[in-house]
N, C-alpha and C positions, 0 to 999 in steps of 0.2 A: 504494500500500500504506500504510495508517495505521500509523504511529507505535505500539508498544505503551506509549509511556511521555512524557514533557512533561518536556522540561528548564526547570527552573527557579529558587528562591532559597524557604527556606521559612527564618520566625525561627526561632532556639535554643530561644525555651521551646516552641515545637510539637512541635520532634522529640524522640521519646521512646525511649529504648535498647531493645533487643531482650534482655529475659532471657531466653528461649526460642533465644536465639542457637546454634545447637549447634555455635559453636565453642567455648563455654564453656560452655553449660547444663547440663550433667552434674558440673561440676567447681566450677560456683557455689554457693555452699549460704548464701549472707548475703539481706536482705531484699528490699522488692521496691521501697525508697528507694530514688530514683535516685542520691544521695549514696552509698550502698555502691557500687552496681552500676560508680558512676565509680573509687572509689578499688579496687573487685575490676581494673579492668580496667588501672590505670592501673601496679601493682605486682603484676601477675600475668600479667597478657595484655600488658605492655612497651608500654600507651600511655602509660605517662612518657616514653618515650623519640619519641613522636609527639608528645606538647604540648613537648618542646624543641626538635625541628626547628623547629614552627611558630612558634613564641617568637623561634627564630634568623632565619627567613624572614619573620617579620612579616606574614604574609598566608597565609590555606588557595587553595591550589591549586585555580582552575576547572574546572582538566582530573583532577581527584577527586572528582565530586560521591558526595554521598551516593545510594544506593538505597533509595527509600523508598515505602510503600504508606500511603493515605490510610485510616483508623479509624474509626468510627460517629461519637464522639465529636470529631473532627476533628483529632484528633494524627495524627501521621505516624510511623510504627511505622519506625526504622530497620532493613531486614533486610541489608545489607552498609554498614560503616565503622563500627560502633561504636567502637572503637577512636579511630576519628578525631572521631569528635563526641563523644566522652567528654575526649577532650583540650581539646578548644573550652572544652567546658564545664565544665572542671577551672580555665580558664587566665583563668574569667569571676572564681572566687576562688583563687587559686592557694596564700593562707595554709591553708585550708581544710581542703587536701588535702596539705599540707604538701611543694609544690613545687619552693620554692626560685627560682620563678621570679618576674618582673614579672608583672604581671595586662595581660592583653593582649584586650578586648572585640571582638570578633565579632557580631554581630546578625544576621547569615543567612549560610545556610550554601549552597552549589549541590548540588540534587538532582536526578537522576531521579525523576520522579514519574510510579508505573509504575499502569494503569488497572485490570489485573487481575491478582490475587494468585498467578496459578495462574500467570502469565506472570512474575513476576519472582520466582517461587522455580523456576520452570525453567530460567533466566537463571543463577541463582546454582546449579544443580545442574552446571550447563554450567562455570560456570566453577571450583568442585570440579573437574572431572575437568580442569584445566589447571593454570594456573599460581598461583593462588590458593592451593588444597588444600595447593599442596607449601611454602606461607609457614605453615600450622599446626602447630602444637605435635605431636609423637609420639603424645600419651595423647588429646591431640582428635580426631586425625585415626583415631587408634582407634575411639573411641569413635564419631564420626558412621561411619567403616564399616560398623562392626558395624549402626549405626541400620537405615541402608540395607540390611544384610544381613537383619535382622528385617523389614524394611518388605516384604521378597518380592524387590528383587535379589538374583541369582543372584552366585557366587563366580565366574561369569567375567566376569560384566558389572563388577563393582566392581573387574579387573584394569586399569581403566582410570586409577582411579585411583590403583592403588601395583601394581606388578608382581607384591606377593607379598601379596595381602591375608588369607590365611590369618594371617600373623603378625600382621595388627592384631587380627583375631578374638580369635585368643589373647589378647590383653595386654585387650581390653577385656571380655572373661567374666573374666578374673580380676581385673580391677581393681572388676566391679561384686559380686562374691564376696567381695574383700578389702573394698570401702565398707562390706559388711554389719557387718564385724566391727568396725571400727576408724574409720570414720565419717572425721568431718574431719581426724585426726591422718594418716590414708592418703591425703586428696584434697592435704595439702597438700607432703608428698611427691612427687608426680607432677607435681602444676602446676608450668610451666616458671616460673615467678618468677625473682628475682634472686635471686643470694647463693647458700648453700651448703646450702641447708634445700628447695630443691626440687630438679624436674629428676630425681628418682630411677627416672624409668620403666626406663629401661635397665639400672638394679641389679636391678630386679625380674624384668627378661625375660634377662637370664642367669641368673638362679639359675632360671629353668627348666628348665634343665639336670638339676636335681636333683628336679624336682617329685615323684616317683615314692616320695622319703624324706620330702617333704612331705604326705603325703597327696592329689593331687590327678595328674590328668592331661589330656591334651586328645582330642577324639576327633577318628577316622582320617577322616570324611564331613568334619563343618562345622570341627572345629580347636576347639569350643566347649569351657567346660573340664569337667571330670567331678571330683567332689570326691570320693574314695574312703574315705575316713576324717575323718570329720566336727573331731573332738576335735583329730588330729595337724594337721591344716589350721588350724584356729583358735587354736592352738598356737603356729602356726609366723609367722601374720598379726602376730598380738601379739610375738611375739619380735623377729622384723625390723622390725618398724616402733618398738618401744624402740630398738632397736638404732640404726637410722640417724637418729633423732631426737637420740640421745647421738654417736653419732659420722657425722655433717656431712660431712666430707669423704670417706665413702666413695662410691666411684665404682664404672664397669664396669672398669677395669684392677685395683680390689683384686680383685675376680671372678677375673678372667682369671690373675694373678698366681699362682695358689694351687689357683684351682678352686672349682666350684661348693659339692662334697659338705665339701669342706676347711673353707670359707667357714661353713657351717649351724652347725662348731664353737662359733663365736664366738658362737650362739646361746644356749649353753648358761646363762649367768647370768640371761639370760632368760627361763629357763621352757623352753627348748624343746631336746628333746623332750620331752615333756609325761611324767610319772615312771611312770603307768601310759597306756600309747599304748591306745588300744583295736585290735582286729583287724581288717582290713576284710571281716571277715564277721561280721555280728552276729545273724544268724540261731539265737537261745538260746528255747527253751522253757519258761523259768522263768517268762517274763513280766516281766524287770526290766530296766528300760530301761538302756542303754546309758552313757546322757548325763549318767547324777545323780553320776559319780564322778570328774568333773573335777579333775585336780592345784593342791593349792595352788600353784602357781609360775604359773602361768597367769591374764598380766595379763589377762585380756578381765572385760569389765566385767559380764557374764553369768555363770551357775553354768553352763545345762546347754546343749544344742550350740546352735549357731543359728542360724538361716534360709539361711545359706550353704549348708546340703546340696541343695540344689534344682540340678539342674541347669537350663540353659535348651535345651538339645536333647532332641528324642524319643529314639529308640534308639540312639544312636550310644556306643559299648558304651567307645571308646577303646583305647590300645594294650594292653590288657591283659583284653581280654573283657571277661565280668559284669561289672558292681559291684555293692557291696554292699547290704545294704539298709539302710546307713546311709544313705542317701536318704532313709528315710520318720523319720524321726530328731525327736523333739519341737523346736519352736523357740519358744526363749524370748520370751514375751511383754512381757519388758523393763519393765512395770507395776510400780508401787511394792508390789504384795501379793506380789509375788514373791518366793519363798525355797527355805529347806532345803526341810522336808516332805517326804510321798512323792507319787509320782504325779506333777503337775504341777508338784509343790515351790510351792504356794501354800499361805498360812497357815489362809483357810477355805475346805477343801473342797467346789467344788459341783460336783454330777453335772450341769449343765446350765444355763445362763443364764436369769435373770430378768425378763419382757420387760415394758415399761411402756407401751413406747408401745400408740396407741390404733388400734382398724383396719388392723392386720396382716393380710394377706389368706391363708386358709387354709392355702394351697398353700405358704406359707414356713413358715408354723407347723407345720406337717406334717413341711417338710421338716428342718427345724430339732430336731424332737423324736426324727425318724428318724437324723439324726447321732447323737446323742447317748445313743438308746436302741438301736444297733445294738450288740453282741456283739462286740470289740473280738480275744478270740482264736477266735472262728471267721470274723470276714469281718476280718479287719485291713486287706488291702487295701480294700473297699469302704468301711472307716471312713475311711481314709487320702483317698478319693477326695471323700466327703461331706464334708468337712471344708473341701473347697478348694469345692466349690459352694456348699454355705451361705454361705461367708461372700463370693462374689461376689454371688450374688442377692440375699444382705439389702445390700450396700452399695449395687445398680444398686437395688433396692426404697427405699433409704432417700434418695438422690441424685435420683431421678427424682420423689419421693414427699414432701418436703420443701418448702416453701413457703419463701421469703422476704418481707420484711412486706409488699411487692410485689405478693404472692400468685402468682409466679412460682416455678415450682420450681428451686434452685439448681442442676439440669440444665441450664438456659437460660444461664449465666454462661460466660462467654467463657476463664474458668478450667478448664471441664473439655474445652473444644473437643476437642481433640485424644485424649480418649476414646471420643468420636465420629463424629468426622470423619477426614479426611486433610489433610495439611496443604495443600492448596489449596482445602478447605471443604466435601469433599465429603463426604455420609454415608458411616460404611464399614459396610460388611456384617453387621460382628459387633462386639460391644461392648471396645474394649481393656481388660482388666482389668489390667491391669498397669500402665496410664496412670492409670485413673479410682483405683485406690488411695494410687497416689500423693499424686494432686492430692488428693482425698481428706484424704489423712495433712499435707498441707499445714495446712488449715486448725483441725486441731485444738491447742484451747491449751495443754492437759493436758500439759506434759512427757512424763509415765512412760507416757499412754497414745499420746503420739505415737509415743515409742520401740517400742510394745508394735505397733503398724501398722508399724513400717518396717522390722522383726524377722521379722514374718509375713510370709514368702515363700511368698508364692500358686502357687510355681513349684517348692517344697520336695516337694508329693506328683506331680510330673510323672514322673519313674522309675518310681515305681511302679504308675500310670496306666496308661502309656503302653510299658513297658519288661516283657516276660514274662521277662528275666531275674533281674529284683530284686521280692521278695516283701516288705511290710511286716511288722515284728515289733510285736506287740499291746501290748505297754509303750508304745513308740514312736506307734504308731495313739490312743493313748489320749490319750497328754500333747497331743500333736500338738489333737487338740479339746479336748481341756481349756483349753489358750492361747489357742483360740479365745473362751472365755468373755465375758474382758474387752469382747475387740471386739464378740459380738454385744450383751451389754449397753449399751455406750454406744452404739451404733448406734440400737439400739433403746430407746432411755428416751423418756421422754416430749419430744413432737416440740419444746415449747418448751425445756423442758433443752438437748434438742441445740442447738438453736437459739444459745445462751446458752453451749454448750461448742466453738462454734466463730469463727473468723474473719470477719467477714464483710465486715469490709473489703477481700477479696481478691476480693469476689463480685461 
């Protein structure tokens, strides 16, 4: 029987860390310099505390080699011991990184060198469900459940690896509902780091206790969360995360102490509950959208709701039937033209984006002007639904459709793989929109319009898509494309613009 892998010795500078690591990919948000990626790993993921062993022991253990897979370019993509080759190569300048330790040189490290890719991330899928998985962080091991649970295992196959995987479900929809709001002030919260400013995942999963005054719930199928109140939920993100940002040492025993609903008191300097709560039925026939009357106390750095109302399950109704249609709820496009106003709350009104680029093929243009010219209170759902196609189609039209000076389309770059593919390289069936936006939203330079892509939740009109209990209200259907604007304009400007307003170093 052949070997699926070659033990052997590769140098330091070949091996190159796994940002795509998912025991931190979610929770990483710094560049894609391997000098971040050391010092993310070293005071966040506790490989300081791996380059002081090795520091103490004076040599990396043979019997730990790294698992590594060979690259086009001949680097060797670390997919297990980041951790431990980030220490290496922390300890090569150890003032650097501001260690404290002697600088202790390493020149090769022992690896597994595995022949196919599809074999040592099944290797490492194997070893998740043992002994490994249960050395990760709470909010990690969340978060890659959930992956797995998205990817199409089932909630009893993933009982293998935690007994009650419904409860990671939960904590990881809400933490990626809570990112929307609060970004990196919430990821660093959660990350286990040192000290007294992380670690908070467990504050956050006892006050679920209370979620039901927070506006949100989980449903009774997948555990997925259901935002029931757009405004009180965003409300509530911004409250508790001032909150435990000023007071550090609250823990799960102030929770338990006092109680969930007792605890949300403490909110109140905060902004929260928000002075006028909205109802979680917003089904009004005026036509006036919900979202434009946000309470002054209310830190979020948006005026009207935001992309958090998406849930990520189809029908799954939660413990409390319907929800509302605060589902199809406008999501602020975070762009610098954003304001008061009415309507979209931009300062110049346009019924429809501007398109420059050259050679748009009918069938977008079509579809694009049927968004926008569809009748907002007689189809509000189908406007609600046009909104999330158009601007999938113009991003896979503009991604697949875009040259590099190459004359390669930036589809070909090893940056949107995984919009594509599976992670063992194989094509998948259908296009992940929810990856390629992302990656996508990476490479643009524009601040106010990267905010204005990471805000729009492709995932915000799925209720009312997919859900015959929740009807879109036409205020709401409207802004909802209106925020669209921005993006399909920069999408579509002229090909070299874009060209010139994105990254390409990453390509």
């Amino acid at each position: 029987m052949n070997k699926k892998y070659t033990r052997t010795e590769i140098e330091l500078n070949k091996l190159t860390l796994d940002k795509e690591n998912p025991r931190f990919a979610e929770l990483y948000n710094g560049s894609d310099k391997e000098s971040d990626i050391i010092e993310y790993l070293l005071y966040t993921e506790s490989a300081e505390e791996v380059a002081e062993a090795i520091s103490e022991a004076e040599e990396f253990y043979d019997d730990r080699p790294l698992w590594v897979y060979k690259m086009d370019d001949g680097q060797f993509l670390v997919k297990d011991g980041n951790r431990r080759c980030a220490a290496v190569k922390a300890l090569q300048t150890p003032n650097k990184y501001d260690l404290g330790l002697s600088r202790f040189e390493i020149k090769k490290l022992p690896v597994l060198q595995y022949h196919i890719l599809a074999d040592l991330d099944k290797r490492i899928r194997l070893e998740h469900n043992s002994n490994l998985f249960k050395k990760w962080g709470r909010i990690a091991k969340a978060i890659e459940i959930y992956r797995l649970f998205s990817s199409g295992s089932s909630i009893e196959s993933l009982s293998d690896i935690d007994s009650n995987p419904r409860d990671f479900i939960k904590t990881a929809t809400f933490y990626h509902k809570a990112v929307a709001i609060k970004g990196e002030d919430f990821k660093k919260l959660v990350r286990e780091g040192r000290g007294k400013t992380g670690g908070k995942t467990i504050v956050f999963e006892r006050l679920f206790k209370a979620r039901k005054k927070c506006g949100y719930n989980f449903g009774r199928k997948t555990s997925e969360i259901i935002i029931k109140d757009n405004k009180l939920f965003e409300s509530y993100i911004n409250a508790i995360v001032a909150y435990l940002i000023q007071n550090p040492n609250t823990s799960s025993r102030t929770i338990d102490d006092i109680g969930a609903e007792k605890f949300l008191e403490k909110l109140k300097p905060f902004g929260f509950p928000p002075k006028k709560a909205t109802s979680t039925s917003s089904n009004t026939e005026s036509g006036q959208t919900n979202t434009s009357g946000t309470s002054q106390t209310n830190n979020s750095s948006t005026n009207n709701s935001t992309s958090n109302s998406g849930s990520n399950n189809t029908s799954d109704s939660g413990d409390d039937g319907g929800t509302s249609s605060n589902n199809g709820s406008s999501t602020n496009s975070g762009s610098s033209n954003n304001s008061g106003g009415s309507g979209s709350g931009r300062y110049s009104v346009k019924s429809k984006p501007t398109l420059k680029r050259k050679q748009i093929p009918s069938p977008l243009k079509k579809l694009i002007d049927e968004c926008y010219n569809l009748d907002e209170n007689n189809f509000a759902n189908a406007k609600t639904a046009l909104t999330r196609v158009t601007l999938e189609c113009t991003l896979k039209f503009v991604v697949e459709n875009t040259n590099k000076q190459n004359g390669n389309p930036i589809k070909t770059a090893n940056h949107f793989d995984l919009a594509f593919k599976d992670r063992r390289g194989n094509p998948l069936p259908y296009t992940n929109f929810d990856t390629l936006k992302s990656k996508f939203t990476e490479l643009v330079k524009d601040t106010g319009i990267r905010k204005a892509f990471e805000n729009f939740d492709i995932q915000n009109p799925h209720q009312i898509i997919h859900n015959y209990r929740v009807a879109a209200v036409p205020a709401n259907a409207k802004a909802l494309c209106d925020n669209l604007i921005d993006l399909i304009e920069f999408m579509l400007q002229d090909e070299t613009d874009l060209l010139n307003s994105i990254d390409l170093t990453k390509l």
